[in-house]
VOSEDO-353883 format. One record per atom (N, C-alpha, C): y negated, x, z; atom name. Coordinates in steps of 0.2 Angstrom, whole numbers, always signed. Each point is the difference from the previous one (the first is absolute). Layout:
VOSEDO-353883
[rec [Y,X,Z],CA]
...
This chain:
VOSEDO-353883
[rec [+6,+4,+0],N]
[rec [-6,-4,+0],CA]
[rec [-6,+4,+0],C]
[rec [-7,+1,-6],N]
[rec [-4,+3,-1],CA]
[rec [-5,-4,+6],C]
[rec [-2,+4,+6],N]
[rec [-4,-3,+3],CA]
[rec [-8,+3,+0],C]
[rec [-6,-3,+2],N]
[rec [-7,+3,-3],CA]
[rec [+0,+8,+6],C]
[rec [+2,+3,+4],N]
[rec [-1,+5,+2],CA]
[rec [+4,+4,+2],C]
[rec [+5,-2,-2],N]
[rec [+8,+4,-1],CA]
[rec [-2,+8,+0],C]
[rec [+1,+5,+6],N]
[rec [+1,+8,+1],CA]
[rec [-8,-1,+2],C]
[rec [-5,-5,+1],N]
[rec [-6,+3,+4],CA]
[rec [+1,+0,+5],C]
[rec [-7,+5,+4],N]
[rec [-1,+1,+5],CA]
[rec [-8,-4,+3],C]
[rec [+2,-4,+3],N]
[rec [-7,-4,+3],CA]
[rec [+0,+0,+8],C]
[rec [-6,+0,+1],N]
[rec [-3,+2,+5],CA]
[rec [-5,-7,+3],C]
[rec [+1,-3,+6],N]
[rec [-1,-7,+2],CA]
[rec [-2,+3,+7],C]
[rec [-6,+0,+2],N]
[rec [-3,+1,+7],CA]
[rec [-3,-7,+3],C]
[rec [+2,+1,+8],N]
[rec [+1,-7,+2],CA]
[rec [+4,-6,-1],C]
[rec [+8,+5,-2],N]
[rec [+6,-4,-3],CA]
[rec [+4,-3,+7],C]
[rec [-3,+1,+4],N]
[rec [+5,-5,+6],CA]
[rec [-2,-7,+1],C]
[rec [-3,-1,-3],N]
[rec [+0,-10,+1],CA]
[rec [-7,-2,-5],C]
[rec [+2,-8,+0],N]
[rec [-6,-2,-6],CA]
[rec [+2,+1,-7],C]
[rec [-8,+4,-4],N]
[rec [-1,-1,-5],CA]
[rec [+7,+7,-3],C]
[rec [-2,+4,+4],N]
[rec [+1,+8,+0],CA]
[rec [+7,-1,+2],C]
[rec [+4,-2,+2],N]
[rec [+8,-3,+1],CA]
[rec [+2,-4,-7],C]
[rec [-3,-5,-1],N]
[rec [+2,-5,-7],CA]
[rec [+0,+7,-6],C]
[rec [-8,+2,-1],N]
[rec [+4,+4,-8],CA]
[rec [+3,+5,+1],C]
[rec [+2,+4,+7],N]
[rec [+4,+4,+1],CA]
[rec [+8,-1,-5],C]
[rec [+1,-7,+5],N]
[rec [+7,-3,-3],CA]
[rec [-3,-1,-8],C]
[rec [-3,-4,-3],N]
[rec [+0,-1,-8],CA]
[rec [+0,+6,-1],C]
[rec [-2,+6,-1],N]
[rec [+0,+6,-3],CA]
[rec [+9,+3,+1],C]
[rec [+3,-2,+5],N]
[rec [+5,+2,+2],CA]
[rec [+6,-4,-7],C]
[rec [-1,-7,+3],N]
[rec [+3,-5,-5],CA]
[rec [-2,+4,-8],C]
[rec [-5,+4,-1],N]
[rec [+1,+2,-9],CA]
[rec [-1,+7,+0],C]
[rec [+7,+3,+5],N]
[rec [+3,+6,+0],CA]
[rec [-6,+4,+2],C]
[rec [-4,+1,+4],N]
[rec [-5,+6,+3],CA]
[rec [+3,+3,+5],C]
[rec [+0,+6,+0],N]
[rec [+0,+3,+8],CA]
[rec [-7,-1,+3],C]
[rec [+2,-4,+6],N]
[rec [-5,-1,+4],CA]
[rec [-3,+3,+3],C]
[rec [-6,+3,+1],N]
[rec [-2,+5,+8],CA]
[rec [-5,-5,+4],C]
[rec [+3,-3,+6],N]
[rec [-3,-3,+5],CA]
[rec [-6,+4,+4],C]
[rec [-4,-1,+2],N]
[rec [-5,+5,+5],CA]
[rec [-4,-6,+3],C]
[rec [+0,+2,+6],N]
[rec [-5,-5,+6],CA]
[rec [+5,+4,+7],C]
[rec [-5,-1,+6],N]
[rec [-2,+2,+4],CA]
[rec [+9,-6,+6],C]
[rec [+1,-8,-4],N]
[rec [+3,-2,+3],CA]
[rec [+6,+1,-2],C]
[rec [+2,+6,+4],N]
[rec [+9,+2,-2],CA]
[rec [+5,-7,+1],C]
[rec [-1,-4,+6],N]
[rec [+5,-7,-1],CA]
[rec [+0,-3,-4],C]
[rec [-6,-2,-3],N]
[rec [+0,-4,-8],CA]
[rec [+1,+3,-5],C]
[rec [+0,+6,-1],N]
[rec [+1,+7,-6],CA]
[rec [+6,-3,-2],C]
[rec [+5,+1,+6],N]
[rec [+6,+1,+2],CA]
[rec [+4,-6,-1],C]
[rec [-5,-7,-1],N]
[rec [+5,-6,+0],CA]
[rec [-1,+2,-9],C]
[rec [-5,+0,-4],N]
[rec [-2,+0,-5],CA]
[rec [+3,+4,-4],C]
[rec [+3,+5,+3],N]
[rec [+7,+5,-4],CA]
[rec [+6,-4,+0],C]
[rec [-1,-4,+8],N]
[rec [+9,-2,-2],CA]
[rec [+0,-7,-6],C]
[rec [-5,-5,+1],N]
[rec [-2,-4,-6],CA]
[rec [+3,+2,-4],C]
[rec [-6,+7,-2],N]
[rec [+1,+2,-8],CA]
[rec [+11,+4,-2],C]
[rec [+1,+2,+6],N]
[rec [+7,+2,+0],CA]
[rec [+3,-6,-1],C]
[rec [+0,-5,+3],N]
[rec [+4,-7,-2],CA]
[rec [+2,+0,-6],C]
[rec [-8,+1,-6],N]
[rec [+3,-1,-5],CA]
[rec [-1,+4,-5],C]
[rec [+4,+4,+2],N]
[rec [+4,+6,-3],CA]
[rec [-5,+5,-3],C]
[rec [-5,+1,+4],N]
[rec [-7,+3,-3],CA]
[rec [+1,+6,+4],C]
[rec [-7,+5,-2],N]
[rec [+0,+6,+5],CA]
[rec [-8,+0,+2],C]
[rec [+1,+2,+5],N]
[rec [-9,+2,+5],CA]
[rec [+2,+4,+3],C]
[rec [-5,+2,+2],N]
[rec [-2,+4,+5],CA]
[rec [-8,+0,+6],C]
[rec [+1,+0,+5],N]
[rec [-4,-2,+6],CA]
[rec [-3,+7,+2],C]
[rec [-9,+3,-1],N]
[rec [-3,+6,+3],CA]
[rec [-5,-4,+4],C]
[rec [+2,-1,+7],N]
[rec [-7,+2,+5],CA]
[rec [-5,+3,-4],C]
[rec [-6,-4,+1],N]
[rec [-7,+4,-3],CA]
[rec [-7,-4,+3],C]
[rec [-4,+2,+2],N]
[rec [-5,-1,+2],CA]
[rec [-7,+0,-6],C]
[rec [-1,-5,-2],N]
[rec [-5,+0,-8],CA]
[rec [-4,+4,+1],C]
[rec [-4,+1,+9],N]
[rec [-7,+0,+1],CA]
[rec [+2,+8,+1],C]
[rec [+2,+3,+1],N]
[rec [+1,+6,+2],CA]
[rec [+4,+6,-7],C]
[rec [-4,+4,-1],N]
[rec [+1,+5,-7],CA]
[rec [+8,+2,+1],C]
[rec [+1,+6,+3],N]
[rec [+6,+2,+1],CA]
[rec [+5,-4,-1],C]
[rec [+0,-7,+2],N]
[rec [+7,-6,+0],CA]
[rec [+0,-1,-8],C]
[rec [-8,-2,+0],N]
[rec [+1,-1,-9],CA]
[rec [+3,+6,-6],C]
[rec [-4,+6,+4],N]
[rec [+4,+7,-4],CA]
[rec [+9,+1,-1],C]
[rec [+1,-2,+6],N]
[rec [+7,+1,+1],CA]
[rec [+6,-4,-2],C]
[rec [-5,-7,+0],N]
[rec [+5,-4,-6],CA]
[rec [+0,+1,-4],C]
[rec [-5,+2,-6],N]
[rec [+0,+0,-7],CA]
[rec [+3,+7,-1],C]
[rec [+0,+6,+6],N]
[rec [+3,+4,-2],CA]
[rec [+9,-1,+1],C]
[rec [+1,-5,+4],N]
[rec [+6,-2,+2],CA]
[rec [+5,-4,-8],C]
[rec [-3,-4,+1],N]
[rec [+1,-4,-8],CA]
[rec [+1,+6,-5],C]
[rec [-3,+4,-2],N]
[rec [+0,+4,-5],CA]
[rec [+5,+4,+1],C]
[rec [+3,+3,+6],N]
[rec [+3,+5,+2],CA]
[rec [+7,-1,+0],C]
[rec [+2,-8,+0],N]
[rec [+5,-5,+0],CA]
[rec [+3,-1,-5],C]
[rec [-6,-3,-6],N]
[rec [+2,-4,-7],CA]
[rec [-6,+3,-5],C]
[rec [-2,+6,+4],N]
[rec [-2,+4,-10],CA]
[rec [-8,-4,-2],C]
[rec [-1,-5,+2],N]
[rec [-7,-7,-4],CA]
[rec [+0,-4,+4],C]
[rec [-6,-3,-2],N]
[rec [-1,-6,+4],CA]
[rec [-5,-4,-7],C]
[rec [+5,-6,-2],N]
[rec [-2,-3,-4],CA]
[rec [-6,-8,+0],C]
[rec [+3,-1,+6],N]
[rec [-5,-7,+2],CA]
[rec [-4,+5,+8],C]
[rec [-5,-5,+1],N]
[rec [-1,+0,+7],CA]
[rec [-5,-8,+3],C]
[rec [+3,-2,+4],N]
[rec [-3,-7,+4],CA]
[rec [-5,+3,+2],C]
[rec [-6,+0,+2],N]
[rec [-4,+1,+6],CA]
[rec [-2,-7,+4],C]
[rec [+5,-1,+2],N]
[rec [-3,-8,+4],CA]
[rec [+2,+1,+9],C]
[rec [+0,+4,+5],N]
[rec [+0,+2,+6],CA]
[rec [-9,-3,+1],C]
[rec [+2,-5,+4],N]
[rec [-7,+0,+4],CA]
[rec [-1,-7,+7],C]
[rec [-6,+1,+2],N]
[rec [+0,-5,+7],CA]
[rec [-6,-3,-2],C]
[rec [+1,-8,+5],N]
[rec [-7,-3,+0],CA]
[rec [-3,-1,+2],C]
[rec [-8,-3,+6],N]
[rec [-2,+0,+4],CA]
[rec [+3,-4,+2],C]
[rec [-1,+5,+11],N]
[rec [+3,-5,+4],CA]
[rec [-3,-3,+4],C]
[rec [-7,-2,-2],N]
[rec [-2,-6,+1],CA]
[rec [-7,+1,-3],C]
[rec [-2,-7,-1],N]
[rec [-7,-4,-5],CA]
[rec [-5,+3,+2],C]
[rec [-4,+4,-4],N]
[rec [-6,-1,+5],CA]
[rec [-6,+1,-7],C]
[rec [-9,-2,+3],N]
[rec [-4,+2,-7],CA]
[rec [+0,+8,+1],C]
[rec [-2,+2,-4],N]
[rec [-1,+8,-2],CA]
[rec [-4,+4,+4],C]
[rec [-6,-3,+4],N]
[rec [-3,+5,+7],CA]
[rec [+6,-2,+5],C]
[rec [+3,-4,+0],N]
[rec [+3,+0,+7],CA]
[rec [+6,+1,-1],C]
[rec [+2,+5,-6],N]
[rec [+9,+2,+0],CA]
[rec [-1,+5,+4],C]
[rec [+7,+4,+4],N]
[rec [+0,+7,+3],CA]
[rec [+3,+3,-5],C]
[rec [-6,+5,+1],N]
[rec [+1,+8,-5],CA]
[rec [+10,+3,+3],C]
[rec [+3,-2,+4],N]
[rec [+6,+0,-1],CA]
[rec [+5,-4,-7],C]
[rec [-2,-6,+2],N]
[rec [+4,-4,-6],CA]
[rec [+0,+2,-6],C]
[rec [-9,+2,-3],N]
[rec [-1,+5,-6],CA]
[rec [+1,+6,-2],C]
[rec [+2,+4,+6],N]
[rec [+4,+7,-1],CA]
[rec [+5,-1,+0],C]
[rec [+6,-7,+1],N]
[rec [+4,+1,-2],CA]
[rec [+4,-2,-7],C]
[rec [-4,-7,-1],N]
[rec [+1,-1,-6],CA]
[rec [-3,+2,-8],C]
[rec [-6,+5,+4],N]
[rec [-2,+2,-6],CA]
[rec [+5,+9,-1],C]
[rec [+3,+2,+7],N]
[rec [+4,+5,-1],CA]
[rec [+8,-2,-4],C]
[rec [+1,-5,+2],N]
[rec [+7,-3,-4],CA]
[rec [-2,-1,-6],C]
[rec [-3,-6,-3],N]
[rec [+0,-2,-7],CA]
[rec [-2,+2,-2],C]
[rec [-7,+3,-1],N]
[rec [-4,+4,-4],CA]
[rec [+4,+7,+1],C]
[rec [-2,+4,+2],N]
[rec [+1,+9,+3],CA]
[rec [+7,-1,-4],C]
[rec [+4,-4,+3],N]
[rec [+8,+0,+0],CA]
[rec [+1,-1,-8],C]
[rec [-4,-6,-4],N]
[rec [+3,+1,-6],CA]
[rec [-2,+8,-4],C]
[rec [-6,+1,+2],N]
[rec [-3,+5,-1],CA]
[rec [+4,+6,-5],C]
[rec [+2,+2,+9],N]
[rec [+6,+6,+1],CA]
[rec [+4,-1,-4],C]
[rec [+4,-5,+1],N]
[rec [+6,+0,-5],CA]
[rec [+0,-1,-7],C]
[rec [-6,-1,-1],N]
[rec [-5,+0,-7],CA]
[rec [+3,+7,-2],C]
[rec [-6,+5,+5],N]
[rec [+0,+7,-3],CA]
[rec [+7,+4,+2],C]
[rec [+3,-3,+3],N]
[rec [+8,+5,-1],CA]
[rec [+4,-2,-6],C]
[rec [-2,-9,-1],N]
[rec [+6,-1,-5],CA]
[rec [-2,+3,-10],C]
[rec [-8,-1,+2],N]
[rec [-3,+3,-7],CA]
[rec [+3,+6,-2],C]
[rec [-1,+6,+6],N]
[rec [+1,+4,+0],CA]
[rec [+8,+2,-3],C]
[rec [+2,-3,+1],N]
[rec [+10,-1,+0],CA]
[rec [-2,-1,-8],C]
[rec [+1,-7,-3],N]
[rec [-3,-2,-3],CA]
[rec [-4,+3,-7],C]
[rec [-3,+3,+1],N]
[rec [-5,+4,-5],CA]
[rec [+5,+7,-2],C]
[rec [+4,+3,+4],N]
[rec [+7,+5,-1],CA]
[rec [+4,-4,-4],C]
[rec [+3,-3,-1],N]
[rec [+3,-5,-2],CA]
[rec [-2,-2,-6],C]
[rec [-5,-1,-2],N]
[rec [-6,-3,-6],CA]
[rec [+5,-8,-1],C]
[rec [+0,-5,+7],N]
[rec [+1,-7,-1],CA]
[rec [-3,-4,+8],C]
[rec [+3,-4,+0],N]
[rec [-1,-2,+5],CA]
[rec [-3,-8,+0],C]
[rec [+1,-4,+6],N]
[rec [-3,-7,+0],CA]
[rec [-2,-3,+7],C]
[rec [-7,-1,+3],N]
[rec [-2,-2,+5],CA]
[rec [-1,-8,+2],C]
[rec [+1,-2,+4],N]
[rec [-2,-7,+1],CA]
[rec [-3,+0,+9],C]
[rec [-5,+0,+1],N]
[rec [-4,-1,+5],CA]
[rec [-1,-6,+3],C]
[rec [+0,-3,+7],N]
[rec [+0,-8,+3],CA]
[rec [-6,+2,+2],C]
[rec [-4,-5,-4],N]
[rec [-7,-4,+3],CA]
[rec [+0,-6,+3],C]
[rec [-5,-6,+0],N]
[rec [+2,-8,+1],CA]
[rec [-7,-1,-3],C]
[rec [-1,-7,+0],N]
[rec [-3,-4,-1],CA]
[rec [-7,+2,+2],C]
[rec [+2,+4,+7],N]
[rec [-5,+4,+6],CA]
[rec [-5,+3,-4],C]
[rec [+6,+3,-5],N]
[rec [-5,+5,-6],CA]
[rec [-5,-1,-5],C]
[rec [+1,-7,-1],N]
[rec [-5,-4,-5],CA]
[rec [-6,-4,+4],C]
[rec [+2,-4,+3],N]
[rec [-5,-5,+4],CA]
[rec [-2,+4,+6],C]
[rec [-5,-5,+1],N]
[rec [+0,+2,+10],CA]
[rec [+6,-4,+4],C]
[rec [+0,+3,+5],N]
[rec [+4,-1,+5],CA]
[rec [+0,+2,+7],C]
[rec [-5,-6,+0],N]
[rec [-6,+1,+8],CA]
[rec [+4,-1,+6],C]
[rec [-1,+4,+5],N]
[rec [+2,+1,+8],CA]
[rec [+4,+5,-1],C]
[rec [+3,+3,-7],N]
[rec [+3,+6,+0],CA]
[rec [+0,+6,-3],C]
[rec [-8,+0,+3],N]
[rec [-4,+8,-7],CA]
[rec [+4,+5,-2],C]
[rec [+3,+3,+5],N]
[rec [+4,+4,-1],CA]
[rec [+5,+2,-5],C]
[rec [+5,-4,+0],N]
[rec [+4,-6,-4],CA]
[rec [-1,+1,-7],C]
[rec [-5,-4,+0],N]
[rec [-4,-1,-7],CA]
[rec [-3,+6,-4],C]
[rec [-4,+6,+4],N]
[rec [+0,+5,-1],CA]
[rec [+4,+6,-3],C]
[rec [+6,-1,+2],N]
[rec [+7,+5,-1],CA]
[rec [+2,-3,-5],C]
[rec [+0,-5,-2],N]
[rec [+3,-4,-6],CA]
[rec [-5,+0,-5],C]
[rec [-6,+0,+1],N]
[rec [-5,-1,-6],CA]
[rec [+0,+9,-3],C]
[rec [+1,+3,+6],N]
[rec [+1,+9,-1],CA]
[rec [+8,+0,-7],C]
[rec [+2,-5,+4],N]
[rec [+8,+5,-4],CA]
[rec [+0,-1,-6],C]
[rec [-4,-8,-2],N]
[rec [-1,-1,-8],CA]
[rec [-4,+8,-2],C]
[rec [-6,+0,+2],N]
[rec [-3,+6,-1],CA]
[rec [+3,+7,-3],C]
[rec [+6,+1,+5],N]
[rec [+2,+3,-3],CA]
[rec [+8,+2,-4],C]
[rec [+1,-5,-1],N]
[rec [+3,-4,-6],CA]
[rec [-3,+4,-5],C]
[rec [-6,-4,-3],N]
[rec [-2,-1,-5],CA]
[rec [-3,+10,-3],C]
[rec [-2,+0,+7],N]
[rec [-2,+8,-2],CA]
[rec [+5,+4,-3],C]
[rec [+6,+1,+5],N]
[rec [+4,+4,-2],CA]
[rec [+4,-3,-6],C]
[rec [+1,-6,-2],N]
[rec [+2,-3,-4],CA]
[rec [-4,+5,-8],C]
[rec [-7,-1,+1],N]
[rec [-5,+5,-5],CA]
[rec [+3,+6,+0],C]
[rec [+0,+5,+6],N]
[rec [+1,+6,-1],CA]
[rec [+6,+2,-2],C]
[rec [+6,-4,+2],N]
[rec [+6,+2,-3],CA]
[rec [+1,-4,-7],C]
[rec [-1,-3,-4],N]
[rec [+0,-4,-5],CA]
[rec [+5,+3,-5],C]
[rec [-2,+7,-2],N]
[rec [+2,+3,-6],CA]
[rec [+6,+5,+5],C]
[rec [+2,-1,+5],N]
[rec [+4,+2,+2],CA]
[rec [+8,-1,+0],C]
[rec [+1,-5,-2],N]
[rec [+7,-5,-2],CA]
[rec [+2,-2,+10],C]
[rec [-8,-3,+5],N]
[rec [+2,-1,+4],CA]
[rec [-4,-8,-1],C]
[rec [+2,-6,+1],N]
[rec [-5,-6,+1],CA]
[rec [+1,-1,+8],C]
[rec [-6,-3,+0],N]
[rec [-2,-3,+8],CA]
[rec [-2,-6,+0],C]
[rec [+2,-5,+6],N]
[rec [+0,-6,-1],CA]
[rec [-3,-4,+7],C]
[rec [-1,-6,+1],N]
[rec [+0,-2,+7],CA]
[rec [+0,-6,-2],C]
[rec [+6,-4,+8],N]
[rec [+0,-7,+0],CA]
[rec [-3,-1,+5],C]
[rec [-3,-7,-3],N]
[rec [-4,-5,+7],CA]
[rec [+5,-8,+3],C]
[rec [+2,+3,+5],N]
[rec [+3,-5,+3],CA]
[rec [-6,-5,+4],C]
[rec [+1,-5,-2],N]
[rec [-2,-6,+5],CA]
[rec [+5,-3,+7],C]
[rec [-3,-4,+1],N]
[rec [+7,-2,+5],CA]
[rec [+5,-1,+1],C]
[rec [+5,+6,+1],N]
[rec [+5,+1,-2],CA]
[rec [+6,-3,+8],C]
[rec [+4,-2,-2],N]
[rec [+3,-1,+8],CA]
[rec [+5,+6,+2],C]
[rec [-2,+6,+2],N]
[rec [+4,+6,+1],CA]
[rec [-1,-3,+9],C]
[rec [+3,+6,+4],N]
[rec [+1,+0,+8],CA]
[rec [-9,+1,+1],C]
[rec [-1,+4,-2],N]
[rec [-9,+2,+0],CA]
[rec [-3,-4,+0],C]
[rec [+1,-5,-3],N]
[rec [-5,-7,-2],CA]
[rec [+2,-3,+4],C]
[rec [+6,-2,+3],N]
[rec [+3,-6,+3],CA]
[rec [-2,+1,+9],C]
[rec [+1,+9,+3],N]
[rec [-5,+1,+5],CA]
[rec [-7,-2,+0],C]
[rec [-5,-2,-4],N]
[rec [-4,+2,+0],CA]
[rec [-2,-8,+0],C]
[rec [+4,-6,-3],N]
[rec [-3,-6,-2],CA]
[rec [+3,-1,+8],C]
[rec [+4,+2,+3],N]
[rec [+3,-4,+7],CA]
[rec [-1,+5,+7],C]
[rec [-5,+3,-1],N]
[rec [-4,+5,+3],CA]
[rec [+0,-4,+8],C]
[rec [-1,-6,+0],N]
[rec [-4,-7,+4],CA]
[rec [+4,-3,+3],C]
[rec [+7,+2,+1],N]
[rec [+7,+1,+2],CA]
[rec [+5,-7,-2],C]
[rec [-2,+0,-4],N]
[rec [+6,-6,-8],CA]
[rec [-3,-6,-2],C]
[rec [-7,-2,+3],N]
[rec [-5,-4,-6],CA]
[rec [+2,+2,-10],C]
[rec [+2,-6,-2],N]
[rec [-2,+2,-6],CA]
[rec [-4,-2,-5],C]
[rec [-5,-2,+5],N]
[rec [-6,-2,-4],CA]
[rec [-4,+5,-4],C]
[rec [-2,+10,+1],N]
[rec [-1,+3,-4],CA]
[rec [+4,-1,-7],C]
[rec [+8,-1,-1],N]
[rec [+3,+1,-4],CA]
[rec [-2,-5,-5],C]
[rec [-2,-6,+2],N]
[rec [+1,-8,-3],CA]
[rec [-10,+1,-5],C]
[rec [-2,+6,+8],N]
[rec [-9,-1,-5],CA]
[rec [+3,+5,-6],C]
[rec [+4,+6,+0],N]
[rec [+0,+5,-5],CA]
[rec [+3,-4,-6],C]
[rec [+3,-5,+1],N]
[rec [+6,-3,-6],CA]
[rec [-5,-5,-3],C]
[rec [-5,-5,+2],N]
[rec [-6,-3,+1],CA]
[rec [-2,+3,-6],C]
[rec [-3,+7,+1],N]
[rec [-3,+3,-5],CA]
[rec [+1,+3,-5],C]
[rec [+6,-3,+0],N]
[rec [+6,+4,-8],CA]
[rec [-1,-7,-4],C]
[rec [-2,+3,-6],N]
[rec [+2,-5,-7],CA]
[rec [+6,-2,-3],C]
[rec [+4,+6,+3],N]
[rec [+8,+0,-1],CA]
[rec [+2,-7,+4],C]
[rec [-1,+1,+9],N]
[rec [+2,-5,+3],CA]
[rec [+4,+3,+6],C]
[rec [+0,+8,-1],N]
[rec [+8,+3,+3],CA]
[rec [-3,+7,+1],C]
[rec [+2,+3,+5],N]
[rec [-2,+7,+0],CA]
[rec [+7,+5,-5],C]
[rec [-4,+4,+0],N]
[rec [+5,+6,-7],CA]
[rec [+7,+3,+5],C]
[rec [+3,+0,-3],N]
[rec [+8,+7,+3],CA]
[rec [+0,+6,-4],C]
[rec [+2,+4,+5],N]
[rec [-2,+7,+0],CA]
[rec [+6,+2,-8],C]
[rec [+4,-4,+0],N]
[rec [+4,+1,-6],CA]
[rec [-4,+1,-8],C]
[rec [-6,-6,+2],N]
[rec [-5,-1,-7],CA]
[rec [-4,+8,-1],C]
[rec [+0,+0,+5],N]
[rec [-5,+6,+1],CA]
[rec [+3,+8,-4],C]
[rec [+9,-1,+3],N]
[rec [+1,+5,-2],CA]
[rec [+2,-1,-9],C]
[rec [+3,-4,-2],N]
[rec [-1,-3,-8],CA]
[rec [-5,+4,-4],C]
[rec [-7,-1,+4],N]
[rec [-6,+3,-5],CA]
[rec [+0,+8,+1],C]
[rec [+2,+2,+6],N]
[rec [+0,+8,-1],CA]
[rec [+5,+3,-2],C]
[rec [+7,-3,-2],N]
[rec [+3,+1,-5],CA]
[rec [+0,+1,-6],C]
[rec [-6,-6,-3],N]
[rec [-1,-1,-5],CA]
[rec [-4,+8,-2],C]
[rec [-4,+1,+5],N]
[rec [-7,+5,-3],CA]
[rec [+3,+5,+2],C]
[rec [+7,+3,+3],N]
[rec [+1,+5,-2],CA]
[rec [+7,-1,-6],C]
[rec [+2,-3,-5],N]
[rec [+1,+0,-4],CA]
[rec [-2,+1,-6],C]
[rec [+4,+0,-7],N]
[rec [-2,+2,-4],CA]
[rec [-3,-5,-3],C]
[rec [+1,-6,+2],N]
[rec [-3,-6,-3],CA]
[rec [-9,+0,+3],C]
[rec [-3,+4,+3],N]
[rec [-7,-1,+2],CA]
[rec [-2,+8,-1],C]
[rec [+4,+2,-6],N]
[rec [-3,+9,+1],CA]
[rec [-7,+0,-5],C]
[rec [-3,-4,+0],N]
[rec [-8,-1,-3],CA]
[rec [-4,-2,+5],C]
[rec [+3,+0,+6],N]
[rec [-3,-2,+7],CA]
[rec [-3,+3,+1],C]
[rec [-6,+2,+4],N]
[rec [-4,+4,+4],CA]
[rec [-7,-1,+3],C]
[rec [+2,+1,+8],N]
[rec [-6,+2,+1],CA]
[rec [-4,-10,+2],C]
[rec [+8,-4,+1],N]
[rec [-2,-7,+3],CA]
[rec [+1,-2,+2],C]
[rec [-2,-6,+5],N]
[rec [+1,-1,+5],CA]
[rec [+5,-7,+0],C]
[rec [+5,-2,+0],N]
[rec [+5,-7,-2],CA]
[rec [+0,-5,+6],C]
[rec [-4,-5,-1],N]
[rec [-1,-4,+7],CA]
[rec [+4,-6,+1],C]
[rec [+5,+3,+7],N]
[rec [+6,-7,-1],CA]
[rec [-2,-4,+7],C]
[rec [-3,-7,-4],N]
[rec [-2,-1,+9],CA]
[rec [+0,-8,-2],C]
[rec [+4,-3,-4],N]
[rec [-1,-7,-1],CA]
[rec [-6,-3,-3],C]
[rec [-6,+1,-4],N]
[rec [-7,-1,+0],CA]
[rec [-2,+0,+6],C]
[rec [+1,+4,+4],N]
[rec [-6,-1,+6],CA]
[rec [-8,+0,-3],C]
[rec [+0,+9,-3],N]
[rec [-6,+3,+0],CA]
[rec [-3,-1,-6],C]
[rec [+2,-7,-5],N]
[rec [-1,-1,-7],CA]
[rec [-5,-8,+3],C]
[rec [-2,-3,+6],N]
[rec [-3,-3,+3],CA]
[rec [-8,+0,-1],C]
């Protein structure tokens, strides 16, 4: 059976649960070696067995995004294993843990998620290009949201990192072009992973957040992280190889309001 990534090497950060769990598996199901990397070894670790179930192969690296050395040592780990690294997920990230306007967030909350999602795609930007450009190939897809386009008030931070990672999307997407590397980024809207389901029941099992988020869906339904993983399979294949440098927004019409 000719499957779309049969003898590749992909790389899914953030792959213990949610979005970052889902394409782990679909890239598995069309024959990828998978390299998992997040910080949550218990979920890594259920997401190996998943992908083992059916009859795939992964592998699980501890890596902290925000931190250089974790990020160095995977991509040198990956390369040192299987020779390339032909995909890379960059979808590792957190969201605020609590609402607030932008004079009254704490400078903690922002040094943390602007060291995760921003910094962290960053990094694994500059090591995997680095990989990558030796190679003269290569295919990135970067997680942004919705966050990244509109405002998305009480959570400046948030908003910030994500309007960041488009940014630099688009840049590097420019400077590598003639590279045989493309860059990409998906905008998830309300997606129901663990991360979002904490967050809508935050208020200890009210579901009234959940019923205002579905409210303001012109679908009628919040997205599954399966959808999500669909489209970044899509854009790392050959079918989207005139892609670059976009941002593919899967959020139900939310943001077309």
């Amino acid at each position: 059976m000719n499957r779309k990534f049969d003898d590749q090497i992909v790389l899914v950060t953030g792959g213990s649960s949610g979005i970052g769990r889902a394409t782990a598996i679909a890239f598995a199901k069309e024959g990828a070696q998978v390299v998992i990397a997040d910080i949550d070894s218990i979920g890594g670790d259920e997401t190996i067995r998943i992908i083992q179930e059916n009859d795939a192969k992964a592998k699980f690296i501890y890596t902290d995004v925000s931190q250089t050395q974790s990020v160095e040592s995977l991509i040198t780990s990956i390369v040192s294993t299987f020779g390339h690294l032909d995909c890379a997920f960059n979808n590792a990230g957190v969201s605020s843990q609590t609402k607030a306007l932008t004079a009254e967030s704490l400078e903690d909350d922002w040094e943390r998620i602007i060291s995760i999602n921003l910094k962290g795609v960053w990094l694994c930007m500059k090591y995997e290009l680095l990989q990558m450009q030796s190679q003269g190939k290569g295919i990135i897809v970067n997680t942004a949201s919705t966050a990244g386009l509109i405002a998305h008030a009480g959570h400046c931070a948030y908003a910030a990192s994500k309007h960041g990672i488009l940014g630099l999307t688009r840049t590097a997407a420019l400077e590598y072009a003639q590279t045989g590397i493309r860059i990409n980024a998906v905008c998830p809207g309300y997606i129901r992973t663990p991360m979002l389901e904490r967050g809508m029941h935050r208020d200890g099992g009210s579901n009234a957040l959940e019923m205002a988020m579905i409210a303001k869906q012109p679908s009628g339904r919040l997205g599954t992280a399966e959808e999500v993983a669909e489209t970044v399979l899509w854009l790392c294949s050959d079918s989207a190889s005139y892609i670059m440098g976009q941002s593919i927004v899967i959020d139900g019409g939310l943001s077309i309001q």
